[in-house]
MIMIBA-620412 format. One record per atom (N, C-alpha, C): residue in three letters; x, y, z. Coordinates in steps of 0.05 Angstrom, whole numbers, plus 5000, padded with zeros to 4 digits. Atoms other than C-alpha are relative to their C-alpha. Example, Ala and Ser with C-alpha at 12.3 -4.5 7.8 and 13.67 -1.06 7.14 Angstrom:
residues 2
ALA501849765000;ALA524649105156;ALA501850245000;SER498449764999;SER527349795143;SER498550225014;
***
This chain:
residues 345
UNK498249865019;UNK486552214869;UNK498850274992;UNK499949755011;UNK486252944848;UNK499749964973;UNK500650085028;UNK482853024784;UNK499550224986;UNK500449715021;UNK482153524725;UNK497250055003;UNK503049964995;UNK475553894729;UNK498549844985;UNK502850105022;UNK472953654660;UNK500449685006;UNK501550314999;UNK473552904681;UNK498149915023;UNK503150084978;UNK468152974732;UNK498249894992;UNK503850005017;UNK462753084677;UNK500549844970;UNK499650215029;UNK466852554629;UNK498949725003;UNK501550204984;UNK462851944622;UNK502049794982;UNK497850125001;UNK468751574587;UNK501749905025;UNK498250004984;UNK472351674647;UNK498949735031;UNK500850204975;UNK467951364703;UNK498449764992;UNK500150295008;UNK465350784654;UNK502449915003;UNK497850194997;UNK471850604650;UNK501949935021;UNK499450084977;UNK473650644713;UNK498149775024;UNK501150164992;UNK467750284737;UNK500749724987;UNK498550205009;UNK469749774686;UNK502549795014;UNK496250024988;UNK476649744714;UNK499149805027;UNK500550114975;UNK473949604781;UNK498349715007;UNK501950265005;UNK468949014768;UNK503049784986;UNK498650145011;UNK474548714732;UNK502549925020;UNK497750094975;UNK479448754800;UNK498649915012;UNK499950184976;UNK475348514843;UNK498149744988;UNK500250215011;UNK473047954791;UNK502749805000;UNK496950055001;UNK480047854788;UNK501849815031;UNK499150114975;UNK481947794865;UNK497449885013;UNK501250234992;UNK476547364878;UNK499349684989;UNK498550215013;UNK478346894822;UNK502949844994;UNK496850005002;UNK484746814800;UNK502050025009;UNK497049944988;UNK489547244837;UNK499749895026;UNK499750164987;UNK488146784897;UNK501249705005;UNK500950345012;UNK488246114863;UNK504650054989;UNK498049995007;UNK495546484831;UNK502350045033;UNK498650034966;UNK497746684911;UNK500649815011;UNK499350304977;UNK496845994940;UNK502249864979;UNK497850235011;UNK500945664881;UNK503250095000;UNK496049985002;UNK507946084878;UNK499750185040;UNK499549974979;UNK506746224957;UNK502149885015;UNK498550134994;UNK512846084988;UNK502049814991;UNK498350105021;UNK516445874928;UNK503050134998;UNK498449805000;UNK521146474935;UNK500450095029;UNK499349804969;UNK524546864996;UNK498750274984;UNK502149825004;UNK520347555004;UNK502450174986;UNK497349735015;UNK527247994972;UNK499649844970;UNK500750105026;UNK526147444910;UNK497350104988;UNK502849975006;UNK519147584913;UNK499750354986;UNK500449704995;UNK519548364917;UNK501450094975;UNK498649845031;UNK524348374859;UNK498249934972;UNK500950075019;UNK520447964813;UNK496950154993;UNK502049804997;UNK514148394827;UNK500050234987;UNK498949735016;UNK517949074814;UNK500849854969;UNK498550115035;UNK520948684745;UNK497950064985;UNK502050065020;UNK513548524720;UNK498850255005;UNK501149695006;UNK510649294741;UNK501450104980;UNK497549795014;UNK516749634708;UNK499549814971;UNK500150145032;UNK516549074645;UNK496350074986;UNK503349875005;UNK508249194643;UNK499650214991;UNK502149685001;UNK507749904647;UNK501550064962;UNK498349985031;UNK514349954582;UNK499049914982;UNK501250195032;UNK510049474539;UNK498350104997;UNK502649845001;UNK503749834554;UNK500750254989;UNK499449775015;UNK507350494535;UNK500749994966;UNK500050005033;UNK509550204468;UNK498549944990;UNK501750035012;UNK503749934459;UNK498050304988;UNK502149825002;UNK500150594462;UNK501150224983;UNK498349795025;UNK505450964414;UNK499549854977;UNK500150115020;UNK505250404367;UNK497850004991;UNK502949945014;UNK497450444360;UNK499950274987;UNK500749604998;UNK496651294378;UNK502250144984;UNK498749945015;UNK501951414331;UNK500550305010;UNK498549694988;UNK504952174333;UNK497750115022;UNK501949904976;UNK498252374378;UNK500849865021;UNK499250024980;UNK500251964419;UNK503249925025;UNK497649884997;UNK507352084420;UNK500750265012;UNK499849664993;UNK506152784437;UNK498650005033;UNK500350064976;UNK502152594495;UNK501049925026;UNK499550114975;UNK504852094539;UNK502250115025;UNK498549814984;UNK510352644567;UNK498350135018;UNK501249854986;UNK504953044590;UNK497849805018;UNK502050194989;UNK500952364613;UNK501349885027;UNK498050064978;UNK507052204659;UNK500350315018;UNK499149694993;UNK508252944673;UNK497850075026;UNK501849974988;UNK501353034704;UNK498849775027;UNK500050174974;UNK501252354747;UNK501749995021;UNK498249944985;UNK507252544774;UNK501050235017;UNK500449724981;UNK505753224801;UNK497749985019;UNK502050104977;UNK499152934828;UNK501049905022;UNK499250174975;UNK502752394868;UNK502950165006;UNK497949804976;UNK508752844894;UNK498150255011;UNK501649764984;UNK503253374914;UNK499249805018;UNK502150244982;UNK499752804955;UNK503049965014;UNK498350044987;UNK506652664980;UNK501350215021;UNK498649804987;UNK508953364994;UNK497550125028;UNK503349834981;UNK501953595035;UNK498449775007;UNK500650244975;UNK500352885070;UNK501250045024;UNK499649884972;UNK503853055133;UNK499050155010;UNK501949824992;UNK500453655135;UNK498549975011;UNK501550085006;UNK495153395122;UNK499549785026;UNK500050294979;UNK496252755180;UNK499550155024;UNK499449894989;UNK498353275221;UNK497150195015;UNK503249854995;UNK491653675225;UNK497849775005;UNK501950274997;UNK486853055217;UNK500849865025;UNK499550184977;UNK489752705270;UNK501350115030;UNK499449904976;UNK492153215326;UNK502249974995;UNK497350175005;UNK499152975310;UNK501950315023;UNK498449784980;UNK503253245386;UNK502449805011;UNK496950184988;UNK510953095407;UNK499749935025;UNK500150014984;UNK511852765462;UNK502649835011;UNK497050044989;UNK517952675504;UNK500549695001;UNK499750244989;UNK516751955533;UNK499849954969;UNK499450055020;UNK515451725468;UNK502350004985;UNK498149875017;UNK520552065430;UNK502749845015;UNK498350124981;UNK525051725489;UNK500149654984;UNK500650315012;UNK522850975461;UNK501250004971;UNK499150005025;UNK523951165389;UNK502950014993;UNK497049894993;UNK530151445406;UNK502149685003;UNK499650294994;UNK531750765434;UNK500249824980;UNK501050255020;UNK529150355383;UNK503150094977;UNK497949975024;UNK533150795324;UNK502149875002;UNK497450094999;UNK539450715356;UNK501049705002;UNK499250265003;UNK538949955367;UNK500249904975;UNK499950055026;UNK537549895293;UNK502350144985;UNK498549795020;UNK542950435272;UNK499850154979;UNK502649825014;UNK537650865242;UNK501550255013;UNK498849664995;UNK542351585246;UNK496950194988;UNK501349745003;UNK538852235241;UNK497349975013;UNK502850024985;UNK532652475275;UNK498049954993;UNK502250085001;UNK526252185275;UNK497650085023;UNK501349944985;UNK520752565308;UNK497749795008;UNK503450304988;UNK514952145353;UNK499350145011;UNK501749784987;UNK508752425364;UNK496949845004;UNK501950154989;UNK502452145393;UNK496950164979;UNK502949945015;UNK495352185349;UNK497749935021;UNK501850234986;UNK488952055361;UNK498949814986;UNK502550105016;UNK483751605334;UNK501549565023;UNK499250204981;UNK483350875355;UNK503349704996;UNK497650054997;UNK489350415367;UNK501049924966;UNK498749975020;UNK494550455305;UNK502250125007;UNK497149814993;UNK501350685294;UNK500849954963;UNK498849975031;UNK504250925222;UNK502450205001;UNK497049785003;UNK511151275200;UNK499350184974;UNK500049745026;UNK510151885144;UNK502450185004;UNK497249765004;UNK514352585128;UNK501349954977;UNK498949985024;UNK518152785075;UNK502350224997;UNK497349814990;UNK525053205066;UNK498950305007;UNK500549764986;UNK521253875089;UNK499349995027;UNK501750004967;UNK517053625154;UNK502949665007;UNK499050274982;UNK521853065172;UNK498949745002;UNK501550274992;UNK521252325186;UNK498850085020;UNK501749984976;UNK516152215237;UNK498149695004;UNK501850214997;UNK512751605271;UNK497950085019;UNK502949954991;UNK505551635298;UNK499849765021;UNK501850224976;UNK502551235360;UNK497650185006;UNK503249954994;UNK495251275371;UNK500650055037;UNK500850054966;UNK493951455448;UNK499949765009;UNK501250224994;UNK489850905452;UNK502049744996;UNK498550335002;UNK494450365418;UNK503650085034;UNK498549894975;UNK499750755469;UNK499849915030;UNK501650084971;UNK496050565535;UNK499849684990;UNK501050384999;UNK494749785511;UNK502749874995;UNK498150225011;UNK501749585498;UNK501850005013;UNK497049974986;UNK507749405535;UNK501850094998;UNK497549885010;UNK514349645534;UNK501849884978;UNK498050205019;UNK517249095495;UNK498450054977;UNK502550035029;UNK510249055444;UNK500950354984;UNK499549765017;UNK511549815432;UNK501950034987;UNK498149925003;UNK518249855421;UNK499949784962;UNK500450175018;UNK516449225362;UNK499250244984;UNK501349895008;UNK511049665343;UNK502150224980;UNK498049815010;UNK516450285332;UNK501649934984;UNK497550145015;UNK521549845307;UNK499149934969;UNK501149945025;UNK516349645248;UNK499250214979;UNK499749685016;UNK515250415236;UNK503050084990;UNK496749915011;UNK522550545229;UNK501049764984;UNK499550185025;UNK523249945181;UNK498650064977;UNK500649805031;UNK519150365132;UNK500750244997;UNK498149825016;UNK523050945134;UNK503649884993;UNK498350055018;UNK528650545130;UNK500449814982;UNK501450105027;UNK526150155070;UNK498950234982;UNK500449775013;UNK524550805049;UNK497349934986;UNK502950055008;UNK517050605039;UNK498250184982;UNK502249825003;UNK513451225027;UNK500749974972;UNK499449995039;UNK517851364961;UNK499149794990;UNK499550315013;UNK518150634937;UNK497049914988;UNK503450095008;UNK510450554945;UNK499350334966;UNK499549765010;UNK510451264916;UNK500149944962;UNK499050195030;UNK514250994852;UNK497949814994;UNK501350235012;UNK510650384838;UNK496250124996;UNK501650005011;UNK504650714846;UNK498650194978;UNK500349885035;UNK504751174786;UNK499949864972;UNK500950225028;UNK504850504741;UNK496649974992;UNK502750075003;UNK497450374747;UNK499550334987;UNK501449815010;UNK495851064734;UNK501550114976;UNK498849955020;UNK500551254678;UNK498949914975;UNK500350155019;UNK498150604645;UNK496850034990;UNK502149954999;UNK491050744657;UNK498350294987;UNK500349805020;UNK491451454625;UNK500750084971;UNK500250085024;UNK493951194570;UNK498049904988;UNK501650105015;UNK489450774557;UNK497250134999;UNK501449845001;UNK484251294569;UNK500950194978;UNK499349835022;UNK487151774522;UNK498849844973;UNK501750145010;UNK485751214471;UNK498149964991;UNK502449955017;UNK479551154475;UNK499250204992;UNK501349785006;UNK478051844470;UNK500650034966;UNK498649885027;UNK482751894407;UNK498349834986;UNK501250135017;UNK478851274379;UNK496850104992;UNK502349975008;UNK471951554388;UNK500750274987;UNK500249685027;UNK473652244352;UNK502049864980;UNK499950085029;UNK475451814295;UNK503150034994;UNK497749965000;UNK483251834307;UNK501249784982;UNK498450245012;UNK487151434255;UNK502950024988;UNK497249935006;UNK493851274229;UNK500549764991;UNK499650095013;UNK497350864190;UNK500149685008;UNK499050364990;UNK498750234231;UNK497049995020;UNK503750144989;UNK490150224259;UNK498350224993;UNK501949774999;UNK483650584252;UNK499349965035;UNK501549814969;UNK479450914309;UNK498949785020;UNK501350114991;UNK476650244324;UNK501949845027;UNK497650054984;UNK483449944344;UNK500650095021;UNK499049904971;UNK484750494386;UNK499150075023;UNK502050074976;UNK479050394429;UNK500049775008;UNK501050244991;UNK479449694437;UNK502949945016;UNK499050064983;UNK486349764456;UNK500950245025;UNK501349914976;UNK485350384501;UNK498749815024;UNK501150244973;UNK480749834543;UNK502449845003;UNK498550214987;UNK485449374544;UNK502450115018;UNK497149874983;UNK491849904577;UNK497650035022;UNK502249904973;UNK484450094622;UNK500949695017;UNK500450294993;UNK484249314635;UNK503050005010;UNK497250004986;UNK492049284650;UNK499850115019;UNK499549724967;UNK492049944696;UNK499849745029;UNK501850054974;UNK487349524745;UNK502049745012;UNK497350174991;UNK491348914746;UNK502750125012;UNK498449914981;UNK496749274761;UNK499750165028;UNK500549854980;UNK493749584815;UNK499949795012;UNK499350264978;UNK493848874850;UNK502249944999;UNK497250025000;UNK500848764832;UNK501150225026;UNK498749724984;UNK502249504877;UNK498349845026;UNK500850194969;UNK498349104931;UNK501449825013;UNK498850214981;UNK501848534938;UNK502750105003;UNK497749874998;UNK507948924935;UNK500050185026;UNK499649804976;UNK505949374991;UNK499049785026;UNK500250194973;UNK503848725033;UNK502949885006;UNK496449974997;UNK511548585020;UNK501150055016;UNK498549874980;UNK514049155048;UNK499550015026;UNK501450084970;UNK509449015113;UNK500849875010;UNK498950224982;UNK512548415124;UNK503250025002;UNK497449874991;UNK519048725114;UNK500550135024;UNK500449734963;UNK517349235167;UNK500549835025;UNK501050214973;UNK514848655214;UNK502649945010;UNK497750084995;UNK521948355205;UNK502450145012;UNK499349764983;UNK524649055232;UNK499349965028;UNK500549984966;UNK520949115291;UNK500749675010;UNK499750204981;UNK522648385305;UNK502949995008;UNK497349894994;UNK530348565304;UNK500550235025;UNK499049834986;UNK529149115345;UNK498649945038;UNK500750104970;UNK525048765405;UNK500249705008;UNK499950294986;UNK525248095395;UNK497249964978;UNK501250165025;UNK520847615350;UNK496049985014;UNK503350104993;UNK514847475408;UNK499350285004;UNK501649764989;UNK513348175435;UNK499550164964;UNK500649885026;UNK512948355354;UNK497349914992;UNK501850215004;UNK507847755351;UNK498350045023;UNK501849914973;UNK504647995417;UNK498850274993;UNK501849815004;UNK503248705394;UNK498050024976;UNK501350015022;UNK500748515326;UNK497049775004;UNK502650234993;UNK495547975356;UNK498650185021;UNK500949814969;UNK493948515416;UNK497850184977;UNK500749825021;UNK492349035350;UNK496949774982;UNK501150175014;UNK489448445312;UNK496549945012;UNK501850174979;UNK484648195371;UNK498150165007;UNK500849724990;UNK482648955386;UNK497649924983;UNK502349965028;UNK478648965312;UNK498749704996;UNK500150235008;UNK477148185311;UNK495950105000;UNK503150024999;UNK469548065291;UNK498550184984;UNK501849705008;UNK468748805259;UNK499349924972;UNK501050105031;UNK467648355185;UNK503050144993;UNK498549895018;UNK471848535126;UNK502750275009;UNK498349774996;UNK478048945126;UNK498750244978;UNK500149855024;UNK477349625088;UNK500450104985;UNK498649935032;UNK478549725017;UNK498550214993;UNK500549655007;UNK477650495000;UNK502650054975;UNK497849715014;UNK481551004954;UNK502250105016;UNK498549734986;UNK484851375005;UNK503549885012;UNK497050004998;UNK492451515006;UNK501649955021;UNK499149954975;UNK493251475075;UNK500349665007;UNK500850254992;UNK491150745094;UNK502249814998;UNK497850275010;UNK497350425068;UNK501550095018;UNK498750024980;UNK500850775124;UNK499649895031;UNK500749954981;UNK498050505180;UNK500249745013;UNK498250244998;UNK500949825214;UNK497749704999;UNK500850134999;UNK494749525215;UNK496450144978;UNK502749865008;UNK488349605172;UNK497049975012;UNK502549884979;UNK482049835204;UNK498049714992;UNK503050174993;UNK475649365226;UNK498450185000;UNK502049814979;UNK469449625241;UNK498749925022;UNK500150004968;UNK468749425310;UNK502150015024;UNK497949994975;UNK472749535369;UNK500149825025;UNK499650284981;UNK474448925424;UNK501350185023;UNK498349954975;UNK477548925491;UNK502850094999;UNK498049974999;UNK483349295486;UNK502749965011;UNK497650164989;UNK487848955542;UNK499349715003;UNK499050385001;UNK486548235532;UNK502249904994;UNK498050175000;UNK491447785554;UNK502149774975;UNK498950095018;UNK496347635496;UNK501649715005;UNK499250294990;UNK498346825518;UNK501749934977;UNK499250245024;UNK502246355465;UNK497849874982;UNK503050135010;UNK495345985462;UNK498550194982;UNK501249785017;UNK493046625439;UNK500850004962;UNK499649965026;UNK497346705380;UNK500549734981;UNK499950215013;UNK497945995367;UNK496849994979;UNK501350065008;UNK491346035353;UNK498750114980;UNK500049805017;UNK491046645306;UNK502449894971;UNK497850045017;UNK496946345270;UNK498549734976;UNK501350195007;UNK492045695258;UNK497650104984;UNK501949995022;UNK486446125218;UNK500950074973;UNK500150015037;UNK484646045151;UNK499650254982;UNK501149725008;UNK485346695120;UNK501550044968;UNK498249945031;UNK487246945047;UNK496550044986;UNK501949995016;UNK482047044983;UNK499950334985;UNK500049735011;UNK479347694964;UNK500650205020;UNK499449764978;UNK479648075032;UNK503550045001;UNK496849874991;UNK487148025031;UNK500650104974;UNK499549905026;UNK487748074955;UNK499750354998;UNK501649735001;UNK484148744961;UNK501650235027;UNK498949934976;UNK488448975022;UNK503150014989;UNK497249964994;UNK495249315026;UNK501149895015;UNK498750214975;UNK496248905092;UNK500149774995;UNK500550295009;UNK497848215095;UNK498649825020;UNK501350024973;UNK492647915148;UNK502149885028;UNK498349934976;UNK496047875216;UNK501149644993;UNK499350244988;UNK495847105222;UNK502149904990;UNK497750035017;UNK500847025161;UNK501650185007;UNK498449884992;UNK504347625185;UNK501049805024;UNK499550054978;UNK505247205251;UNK501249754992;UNK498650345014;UNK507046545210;UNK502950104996;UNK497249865011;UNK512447035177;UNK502650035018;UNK498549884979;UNK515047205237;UNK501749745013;UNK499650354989;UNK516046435259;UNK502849914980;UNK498050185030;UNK520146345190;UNK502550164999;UNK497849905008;UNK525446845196;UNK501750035029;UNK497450024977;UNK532746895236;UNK500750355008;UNK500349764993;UNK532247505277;UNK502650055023;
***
């Protein structure tokens, strides 16, 4: 995230963000696993997805009145300009990421491609143009753009050369199920809750340690519950996780409409199989990562091994979940591949 100069050298700012952080991934290695396995599959994923958005959107409103009803007119006067300022951050990050993809990654049109996509849209009834353009780096495929640069879906070279005609066209079909799920915004939205709530509750403390008071708390109050909107933010920042492993498996359910259920389950075990062994998926900062169909390993495998039934049967049979997925925008392949088993395509 893009940050004001003076909270570089604020040490409010990165205690409490270190705070924040010890407390998520205390969090998704306790609890929010232990709470995953029990309402797993309790709900269809459109039940799931609503009840998710309900408790962000009901979270962030209680956290805001909480932080008027403490911060009294200071912080009445504030939280316009507390929304004002997260919301020009994250539409700058929205408007100058293409760019931005665009340069980082070579990002070049290419006919054949653009030929497949073309394909794919129209079987889905996805109107208007969608440019396809080949990147580099190693195998991946993600959809970005925005109403100036256009939709646009990405294929890696590399994942380009390892996949069949049917696996790609999955592949594509999952990219064009997040523009038409309208992903980018949606994530976009939801994720200005964590930070809204989290600059509240930073404001807070600041007002509490310069001795800020008012009629309904003193200064002490409004540091203690400053931490606690800090302490919310983070939580909600796993809430915007499992919400964006959601829309993944929404996607998935795209590209399986648009090629068929196995070659969807063939390119995502092909992708899967590539990175197998590299440890841990990775959990970073960066804005980009949530576009990208699969999240990175660090090692690289045989890129055309033979995708069998046996194969994915047997990917479908590991034990996966805990903190690595908690901590992950993706939802690991093997449950993506269960998902795929469970729905009428």
């Amino acid at each position: 995230m893009l940050l004001p100069y003076f909270i570089w050298f604020d040490p409010v700012y990165w205690i409490t963000m270190a705070l924040g952080y010890v407390l998520m991934f205390v969090l998704a290695s306790t609890l929010a696993p232990k709470l995953a396995r029990r309402f797993s599959g309790r709900f269809s994923l459109y039940v799931s997805m609503a009840i998710l958005a309900f408790t962000l959107i009901s979270v962030t409103a209680a956290a805001i009145w909480a932080a008027l009803y403490i911060g009294g007119y200071v912080t009445m006067y504030s939280v316009p300009y507390i929304i004002l300022f997260v919301l020009i951050i994250n539409l700058l990050t929205y408007l100058i990421s293409p760019f931005i993809i665009n340069l980082a990654y070579g990002a070049k049109e290419d006919p054949e491609l653009q030929t497949v996509v073309d394909d794919v849209a129209s079987r889905l009834g996805i109107g208007g143009r969608i440019k396809a353009v080949l990147v580099d780096g190693p195998p991946n495929a993600f959809s970005y753009g925005n109403f100036i640069t256009g939709r646009r879906v990405a294929v890696t070279r590399s994942l380009y050369d390892m996949l069949s005609r049917d696996e790609l066209e999955a592949v594509i079909g999952h990219e064009l199920g997040h523009h038409l799920h309208r992903d980018n915004l949606v994530m976009l939205f939801f994720g200005l809750f964590p930070s809204v709530v989290y600059y509240l509750g930073y404001s807070l403390v600041w007002q509490g340690m310069l001795g800020g008071r008012e009629e309904r708390g003193n200064s002490g109050t409004m540091a203690l519950v400053g931490l606690a909107l800090v302490a919310i933010s983070f939580i909600e920042q796993l809430l915007v996780l499992a919400f964006s492993r959601m829309r993944e498996y929404y996607a998935d359910f795209v590209g399986a409409r648009a090629a068929g259920r196995w070659p969807m389950q063939k390119a995502l075990a092909k992708i899967h199989l590539y990175y197998e062994g590299g440890g841990r998926e990775a959990v970073s900062d960066s804005k980009l990562k949530a576009l990208f169909i699969y999240a990175f390993t660090a090692a690289y495998g045989n890129p055309f091994r033979e995708i069998t039934p046996d194969v994915v049967n047997r990917l479908k049979r590991m034990d996966v979940g805990g903190v690595q997925e908690i901590l992950s925008d993706h939802p690991p392949v093997p449950k993506r591949l269960r998902f795929l088993d469970s729905v009428e395509v």
